[in-house]
Phi, psi and omega in degrees: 000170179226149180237124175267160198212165183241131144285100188316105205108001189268338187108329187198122189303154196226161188247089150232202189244115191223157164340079180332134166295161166233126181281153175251164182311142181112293190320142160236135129330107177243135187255116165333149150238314169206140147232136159251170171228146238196162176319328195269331162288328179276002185283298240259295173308328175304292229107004161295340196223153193054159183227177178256139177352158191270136170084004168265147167271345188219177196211103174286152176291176175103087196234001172242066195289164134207140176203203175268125176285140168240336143247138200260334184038074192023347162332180193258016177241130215257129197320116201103322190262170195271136186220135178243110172274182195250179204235303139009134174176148184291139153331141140064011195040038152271081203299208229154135204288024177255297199302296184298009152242020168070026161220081168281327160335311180233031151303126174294153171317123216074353174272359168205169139274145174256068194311130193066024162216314204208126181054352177243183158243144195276204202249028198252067170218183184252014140181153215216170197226167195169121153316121195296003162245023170225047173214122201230129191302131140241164191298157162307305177311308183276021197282329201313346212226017185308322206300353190282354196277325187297275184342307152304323172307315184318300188292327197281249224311333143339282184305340192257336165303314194292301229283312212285352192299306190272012171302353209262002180201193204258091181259161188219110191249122237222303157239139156256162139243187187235146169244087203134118108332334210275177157349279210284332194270354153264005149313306203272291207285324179304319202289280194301321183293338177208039185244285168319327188059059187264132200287277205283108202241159201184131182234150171255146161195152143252093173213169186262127149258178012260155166199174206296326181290311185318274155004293156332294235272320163300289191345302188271027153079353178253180187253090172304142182238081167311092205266012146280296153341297196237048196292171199278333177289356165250081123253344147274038158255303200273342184250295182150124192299131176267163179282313199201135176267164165231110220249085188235057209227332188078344218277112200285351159282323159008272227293291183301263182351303176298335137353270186270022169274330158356123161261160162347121149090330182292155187234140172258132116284126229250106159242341184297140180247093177303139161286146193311124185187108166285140167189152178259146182241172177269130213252318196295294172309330188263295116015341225199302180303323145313299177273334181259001161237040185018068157275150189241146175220112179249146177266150168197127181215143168087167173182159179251196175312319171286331177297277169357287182284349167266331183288325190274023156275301171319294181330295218296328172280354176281136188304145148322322206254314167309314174301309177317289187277019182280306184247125211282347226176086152278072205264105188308198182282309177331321183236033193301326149021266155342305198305313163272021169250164176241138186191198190285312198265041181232135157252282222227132180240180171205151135256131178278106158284346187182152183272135180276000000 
């Protein structure tokens, strides 16, 4: 069958020919459909992020799937249905108490694998294998756009981390901003304008128009921030201190900046993973701005099963007309290529392994 796959660090995915999986008890066949591809997959090829299997040279890609059971192999899942799997999986397929309480998501580092970033391989073949409990069912109207369910997921377990951060009193979250243009932070400004009902949205990017993110970013009732213009530690200048930053930039003064982007009482949540950069901040002032209007800064990566079945409800609620122009690009194998280049007019791509 064929998969594409990476030496990490080479620069550049390849189309080859590797073994049909065979399921072990538990396991279904699953036949690809879409993968999409996202920032963490080009991490993965430069060689910044992630490794490859233990005794492999190589790594298939791929971690936002959607695909078909083709065999339930007495599993509780049925032949024919669309199923999206989750990236999480035990060392060595020993599991371990993160698992066994349904929270792989917060597991430390060596306690899981990642398929298609880290120690496992992913789901970018024309048919991949899964324990049926890490395959979580969507209706048929949503498979053509299932692969969009990992990313979503990602943001339900953020929010619900920021939301359990302010449980502790009568919080309202009224504004956001997003930090981050890319896919998941317009995934995410879509989630709060009409998932979330949040009155007042806000996206930061640098970019000029027109152009296709932006254009979303009207589309959806929000407001663009051109952080040249405007950086996010001036942004409660020009704009207005917010209920919750959404941090998906990487970029590591973020994480101090979304401070004073705050409102009283307000929460950050960090997902971008910056590369290692000294630099200086008022440690003291940022510190002091924290305790005394009860600000919160929370970390998040990853999400589990519940995230997942929460994301396909969230699909589902997204306008139509956004999605379609969220994603520039469903590209069969032939042209699986496309699918990793980048520029001003690509938001969200995919490869089609196979028609839905």
């Amino acid at each position: 069958m064929k998969a594409i796959v990476v030496e990490p660090g080479t620069g550049e995915p390849a189309l080859v020919d590797v073994p049909r999986p065979e399921p072990t008890p538990g396991e279904a066949l699953v036949r690809t459909l879409r993968v999409g591809v996202d920032g963490t997959d080009h991490e993965v090829i430069a060689g910044a992020h992630g490794d490859v299997p233990p005794g492999d040279d190589r790594l298939v890609l791929g971690h936002e799937a959607v695909g078909v059971v083709e065999d339930a192999n007495d599993t509780d899942l049925v032949e024919g249905q669309y199923v999206v799997p989750t990236v999480r999986r035990p060392p060595n397929g020993t599991s371990n108490e993160f698992f066994d309480r349904a929270e792989p998501d917060m597991a430390p580092a060596g306690e899981y694998v990642e398929r298609g970033i880290a120690g496992a391989h992913g789901f970018m073949a024309e048919y991949v294998t899964s324990p049926a409990e890490y395959l979580v069912p969507v209706p048929d109207a949503l498979a053509p756009l299932g692969f969009l369910v990992e990313p979503i997921s990602v943001t339900e377990k953020a929010v619900e981390h920021a939301v359990a951060a302010r449980s502790a009193f009568d919080w309202r979250l009224e504004s956001a901003l997003v930090l981050g243009n890319g896919s998941l932070g317009l995934l995410t400004l879509a989630m709060f304008a009409d998932v979330y009902d949040v009155d007042r949205t806000y996206c930061l990017g640098r970019r000029d128009r027109p152009d296709p993110t932006i254009d979303l970013i009207d589309g959806l009732g929000a407001t663009y921030v051109d952080s040249r213009e405007t950086p996010v530690s001036e942004f409660a200048d020009v704009h207005e201190p917010v209920d919750l930053v959404y941090e998906a930039t990487g970029y590591p003064k973020h994480a101090f900046e979304t401070i004073d982007a705050l409102a009283p009482n307000g929460v950050g949540v960090l997902l971008g993973v910056p590369e290692p950069w000294e630099f200086e901040i008022d440690g003291g002032r940022l510190h002091r701005e924290l305790v005394l209007h009860n600000k919160a800064l929370v970390g998040s990566v990853n999400s589990h099963r519940g995230h997942f079945e929460s994301a396909v409800d969230t699909l589902a609620q997204l306008p139509e007309e956004f999605l379609d122009d969220l994603v520039t690009g469903v590209y069969d194998l032939e042209n699986f290529e496309a699918a990793f280049e980048t520029g001003d007019d690509v938001v969200k791509t995919a490869v089609a392994f196979d028609k839905i």
